[in-house]
C-alpha positions in Angstrom: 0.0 0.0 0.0 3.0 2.2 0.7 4.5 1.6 -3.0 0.7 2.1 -4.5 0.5 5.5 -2.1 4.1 6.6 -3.6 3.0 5.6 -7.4 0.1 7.6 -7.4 1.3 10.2 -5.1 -1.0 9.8 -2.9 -0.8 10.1 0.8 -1.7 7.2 3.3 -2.8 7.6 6.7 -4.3 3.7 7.5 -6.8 3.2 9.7 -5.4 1.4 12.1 -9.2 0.6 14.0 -7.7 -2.8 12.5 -4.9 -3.8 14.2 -5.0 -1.2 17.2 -1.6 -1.6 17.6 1.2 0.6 19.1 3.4 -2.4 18.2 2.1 -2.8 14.9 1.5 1.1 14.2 5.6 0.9 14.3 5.5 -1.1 10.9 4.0 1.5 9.0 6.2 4.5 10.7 8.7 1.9 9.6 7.6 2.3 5.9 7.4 6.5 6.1 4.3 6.7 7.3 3.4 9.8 9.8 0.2 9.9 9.9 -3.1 8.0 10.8 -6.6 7.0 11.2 -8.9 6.0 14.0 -11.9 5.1 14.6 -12.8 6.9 18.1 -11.1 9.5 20.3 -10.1 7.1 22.7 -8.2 5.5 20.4 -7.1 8.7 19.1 -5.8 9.5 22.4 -4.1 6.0 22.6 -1.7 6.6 19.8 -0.9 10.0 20.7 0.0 8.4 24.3 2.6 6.6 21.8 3.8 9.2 19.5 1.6 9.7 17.0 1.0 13.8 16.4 -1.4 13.4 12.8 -4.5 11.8 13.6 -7.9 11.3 12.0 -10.5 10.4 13.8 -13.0 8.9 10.7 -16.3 9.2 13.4 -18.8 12.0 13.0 -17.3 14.4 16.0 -19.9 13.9 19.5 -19.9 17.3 21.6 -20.2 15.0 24.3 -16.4 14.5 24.1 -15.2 18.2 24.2 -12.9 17.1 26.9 -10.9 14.6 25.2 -10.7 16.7 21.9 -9.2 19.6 24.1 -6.8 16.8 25.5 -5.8 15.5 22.1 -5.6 19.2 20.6 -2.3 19.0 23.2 -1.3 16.0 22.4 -1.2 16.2 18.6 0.3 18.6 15.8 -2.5 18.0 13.3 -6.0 16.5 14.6 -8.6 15.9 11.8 -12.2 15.5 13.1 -15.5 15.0 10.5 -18.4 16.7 10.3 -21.7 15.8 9.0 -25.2 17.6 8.6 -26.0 17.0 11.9 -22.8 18.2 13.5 -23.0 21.2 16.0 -20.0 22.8 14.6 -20.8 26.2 16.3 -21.0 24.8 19.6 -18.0 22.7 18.7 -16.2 26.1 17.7 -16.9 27.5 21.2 -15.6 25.0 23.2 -12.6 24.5 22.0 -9.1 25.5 23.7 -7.3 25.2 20.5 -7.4 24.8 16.5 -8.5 21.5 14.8 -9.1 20.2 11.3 -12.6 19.6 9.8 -13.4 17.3 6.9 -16.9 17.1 5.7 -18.0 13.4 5.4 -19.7 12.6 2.1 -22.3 9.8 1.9 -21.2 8.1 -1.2 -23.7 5.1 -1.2 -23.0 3.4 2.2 -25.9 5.4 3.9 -24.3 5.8 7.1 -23.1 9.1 8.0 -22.4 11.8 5.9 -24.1 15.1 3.7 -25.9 14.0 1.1 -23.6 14.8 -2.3 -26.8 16.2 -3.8 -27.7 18.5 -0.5 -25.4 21.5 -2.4 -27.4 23.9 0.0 -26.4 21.8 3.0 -22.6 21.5 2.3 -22.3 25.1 1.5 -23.9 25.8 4.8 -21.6 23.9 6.9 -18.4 24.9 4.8 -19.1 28.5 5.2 -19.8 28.2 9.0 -16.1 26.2 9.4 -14.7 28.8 7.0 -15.8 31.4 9.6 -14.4 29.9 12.6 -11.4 31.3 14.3 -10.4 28.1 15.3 -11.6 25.1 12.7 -9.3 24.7 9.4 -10.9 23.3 6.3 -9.4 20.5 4.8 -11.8 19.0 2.2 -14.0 16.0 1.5 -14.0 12.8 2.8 -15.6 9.6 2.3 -15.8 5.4 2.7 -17.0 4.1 -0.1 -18.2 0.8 2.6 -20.7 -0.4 -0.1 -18.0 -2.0 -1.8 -18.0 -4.7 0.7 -21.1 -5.6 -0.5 -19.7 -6.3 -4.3 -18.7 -10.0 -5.0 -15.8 -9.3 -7.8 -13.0 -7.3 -8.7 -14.7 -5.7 -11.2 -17.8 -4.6 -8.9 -15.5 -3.4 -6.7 -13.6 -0.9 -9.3 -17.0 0.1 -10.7 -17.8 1.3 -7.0 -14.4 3.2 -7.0 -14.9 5.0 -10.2 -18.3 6.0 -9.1 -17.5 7.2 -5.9 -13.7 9.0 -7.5 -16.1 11.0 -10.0 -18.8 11.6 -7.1 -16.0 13.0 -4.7 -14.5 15.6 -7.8 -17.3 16.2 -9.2 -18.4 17.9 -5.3 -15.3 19.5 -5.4 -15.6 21.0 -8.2 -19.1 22.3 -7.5 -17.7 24.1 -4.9 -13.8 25.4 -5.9 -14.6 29.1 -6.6 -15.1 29.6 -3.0 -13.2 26.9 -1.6 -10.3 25.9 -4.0 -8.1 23.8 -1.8 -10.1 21.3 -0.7 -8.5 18.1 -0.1 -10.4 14.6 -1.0 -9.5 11.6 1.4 -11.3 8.2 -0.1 -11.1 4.8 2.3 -12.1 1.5 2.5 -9.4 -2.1 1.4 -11.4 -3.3 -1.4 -10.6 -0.1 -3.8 -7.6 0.7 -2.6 -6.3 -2.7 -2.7 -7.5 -2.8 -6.2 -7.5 0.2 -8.2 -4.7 1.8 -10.3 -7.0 5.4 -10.8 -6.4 8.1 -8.5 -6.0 11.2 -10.3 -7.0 14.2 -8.7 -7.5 12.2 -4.6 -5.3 14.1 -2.0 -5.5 10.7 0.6 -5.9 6.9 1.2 -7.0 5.5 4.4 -7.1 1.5 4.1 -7.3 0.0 7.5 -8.6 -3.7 6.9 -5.5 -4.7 4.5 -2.8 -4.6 7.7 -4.4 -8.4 7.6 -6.9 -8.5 5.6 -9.6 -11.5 6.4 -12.3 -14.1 4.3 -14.7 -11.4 3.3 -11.7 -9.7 1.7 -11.1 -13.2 0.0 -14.7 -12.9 -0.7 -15.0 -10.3 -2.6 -11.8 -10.4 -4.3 -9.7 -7.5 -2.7 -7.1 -10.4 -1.5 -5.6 -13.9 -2.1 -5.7 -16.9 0.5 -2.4 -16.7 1.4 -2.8 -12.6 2.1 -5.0 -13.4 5.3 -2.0 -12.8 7.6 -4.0 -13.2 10.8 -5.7 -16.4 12.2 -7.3 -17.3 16.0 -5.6 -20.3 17.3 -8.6 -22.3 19.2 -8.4 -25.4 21.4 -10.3 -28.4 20.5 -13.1 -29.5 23.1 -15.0 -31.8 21.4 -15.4 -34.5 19.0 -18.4 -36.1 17.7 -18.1 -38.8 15.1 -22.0 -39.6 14.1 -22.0 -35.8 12.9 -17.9 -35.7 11.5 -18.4 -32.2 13.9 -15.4 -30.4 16.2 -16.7 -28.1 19.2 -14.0 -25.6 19.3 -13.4 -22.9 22.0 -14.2 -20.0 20.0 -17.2 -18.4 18.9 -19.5 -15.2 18.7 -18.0 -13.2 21.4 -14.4 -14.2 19.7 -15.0 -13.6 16.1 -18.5 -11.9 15.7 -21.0 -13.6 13.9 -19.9 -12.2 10.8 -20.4 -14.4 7.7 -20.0 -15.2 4.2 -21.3 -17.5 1.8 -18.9 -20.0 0.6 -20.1 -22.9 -2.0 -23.8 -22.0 -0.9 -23.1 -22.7 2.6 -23.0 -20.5 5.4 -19.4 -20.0 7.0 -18.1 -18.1 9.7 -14.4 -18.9 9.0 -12.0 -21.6 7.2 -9.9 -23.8 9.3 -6.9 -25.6 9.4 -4.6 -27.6 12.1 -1.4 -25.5 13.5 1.1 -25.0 12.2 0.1 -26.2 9.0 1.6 -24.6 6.3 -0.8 -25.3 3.5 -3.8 -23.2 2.9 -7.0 -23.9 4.6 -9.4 -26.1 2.5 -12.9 -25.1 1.6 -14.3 -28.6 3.3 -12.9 -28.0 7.0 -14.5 -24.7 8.0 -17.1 -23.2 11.0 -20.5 -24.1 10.4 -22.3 -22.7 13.8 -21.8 -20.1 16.6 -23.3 -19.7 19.5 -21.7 -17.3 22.9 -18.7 -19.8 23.3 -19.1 -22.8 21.1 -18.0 -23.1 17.9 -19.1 -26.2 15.5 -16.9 -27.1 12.6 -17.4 -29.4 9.5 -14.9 -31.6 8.7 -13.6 -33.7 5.8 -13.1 -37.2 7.5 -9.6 -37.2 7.2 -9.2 -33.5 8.9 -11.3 -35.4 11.9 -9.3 -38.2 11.7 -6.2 -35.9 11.9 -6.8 -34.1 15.4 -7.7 -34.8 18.7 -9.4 -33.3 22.0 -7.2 -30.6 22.6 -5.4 -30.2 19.4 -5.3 -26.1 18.7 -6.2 -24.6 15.0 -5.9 -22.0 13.1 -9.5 -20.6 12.1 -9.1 -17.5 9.4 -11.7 -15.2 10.3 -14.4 -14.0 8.2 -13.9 -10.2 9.8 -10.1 -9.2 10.9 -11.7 -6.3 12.4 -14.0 -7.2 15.1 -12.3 -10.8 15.4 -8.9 -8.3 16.8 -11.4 -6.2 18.7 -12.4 -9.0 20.8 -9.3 -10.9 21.5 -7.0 -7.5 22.2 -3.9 -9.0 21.3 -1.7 -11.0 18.6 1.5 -13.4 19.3 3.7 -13.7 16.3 4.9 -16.9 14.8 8.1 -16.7 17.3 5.7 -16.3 20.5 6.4 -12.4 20.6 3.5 -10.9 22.1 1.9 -7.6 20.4 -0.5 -4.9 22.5 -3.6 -3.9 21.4 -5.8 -1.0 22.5 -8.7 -2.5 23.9 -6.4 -4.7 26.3 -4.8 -1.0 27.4 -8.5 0.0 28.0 -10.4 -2.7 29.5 -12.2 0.1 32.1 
């Protein structure tokens, strides 16, 4: 991502609301990379505690957190908050001890958060009220083009780029008599991972690509053997009538995010440890409930393992499946933090 940022002259700032990783955040300031994204101000103020002074913080901004802004305002050089059409900025603007960035969020087909791209009336309102401000700096338009998880092949996925690309300059051309330096900051893995057209996009902010997971797979943004994360699960159970494993982990490990593999509903594709050959479509988690997890088996993965045998299940969402286990060892044991582990009050 750091070679396609250079090529295209683009800047990255990953969203790290992936990994959530001082330890890992020190890969990409490895690479050159100074700058980032988060998902919440706690987090925000989690990687300024480690160094990090350029921080996004891709959530619509909540007045209920004036506090920790004001904090983070200290704590950072350059602080990017968003703002949508419902977004105070004017009480915002009033409470704040210092200067901070704004970007306008732009729904681009998610239907989430954001202005509406044809509510012209709307984003000139909110750009001339930031303009006016003594203490917010305009930077431009952003958006997450998140529909794109919802296509099912590469070339889906780069129609949803192109469409959101034209959507974002189209808006800021609408609007560069008055505002001419406004920036344009696109997300999501599945189009950056993918596309080669970025003319006239100030920013990337991939997140989901540190690891990438089996909805990536999914949808074609990755290969099999990009997946570089996995949960390692006992065995607790076996039952031979049904071929079945009970594995601890489940829902409150991975989520019960899913995909549809071979018309089947799967919540992840398994393999025994330390196997070094990729996991086969056959051996994968059927069922989830709080702490169970049931896996279909080929008989000769049954036959291979026993009660309290760990594998490796590659998870269907890298996201939330790191969210809930707030931590990762490496393949030499090397133990790596995560935020939510720093957080657990």
């Amino acid at each position: 991502m750091v070679e396609k940022a250079k090529k295209h002259q683009l800047s990255l700032r990953p969203h790290l609301k992936t990994a959530q990783s001082l330890a890992i955040a020190e890969w990409f300031r490895a690479e050159g990379v100074n700058k980032i994204t988060v998902s919440s101000l706690q987090m925000a103020e989690y990687f300024a505690d480690g160094g990090w002074k350029d921080i996004t913080v891709a959530f619509p901004i909540n007045i209920h957190e004036i506090e920790r802004i004001n904090r983070l305002i200290k704590k950072t050089e350059q602080l990017q908050l968003l703002a949508d059409e419902g977004t105070a900025i004017e009480k915002l603007s009033r409470a704040l001890n210092g200067s901070i960035n704004i970007y306008l969020k732009i729904d681009c087909g998610t239907a989430r958060t954001g202005f509406d791209p044809e509510d012209k009336s709307g984003i000139s309102d909110m750009l001339h009220k930031v303009k006016k401000s003594s203490n917010l700096n305009l930077m431009g338009f952003l958006t997450h083009a998140g529909h794109s998880y919802r296509c099912r092949s590469a070339a889906e996925i780069l129609e949803v780029h192109a469409a959101t690309k034209k959507l974002m300059l189209d808006l800021k051309e609408d609007f560069a008599s008055d505002f001419p330096n406004l920036n344009i900051s696109l997300g999501d893995t599945p189009t950056c991972s993918l596309s080669d057209e970025w003319s006239g996009v100030y920013e990337i902010r991939p997140g989901n690509f540190t690891f990438y997971d089996l909805m990536q797979h999914n949808i074609g943004s990755c290969t099999l053997n990009e997946i570089a994360v996995t949960m390692l699960c006992p065995i607790v159970s076996k039952h031979q009538k049904r071929n079945e494993l009970v594995i601890y982990g489940a829902a409150v490990h991975f989520s019960k995010d899913s995909i549809q593999l071979n018309g089947v509903q799967n919540f992840g594709l398994v393999r025994k440890y330390k196997d070094k050959n990729l996991p086969q479509s056959a051996n994968f988690v059927k069922a989830l409930s709080q702490e169970h997890g049931i896996i279909s088996c080929s008989d000769a993965f049954f036959k291979s393992v026993e009660v309290g045998d760990f594998i490796e299940v590659f998870p269907v969402h890298s996201c939330l499946t790191a969210n809930a286990m707030r931590g990762y060892y490496d393949k030499e044991g090397k133990f790596y933090d995560h935020f939510g582990s720093m957080n657990l009050h």
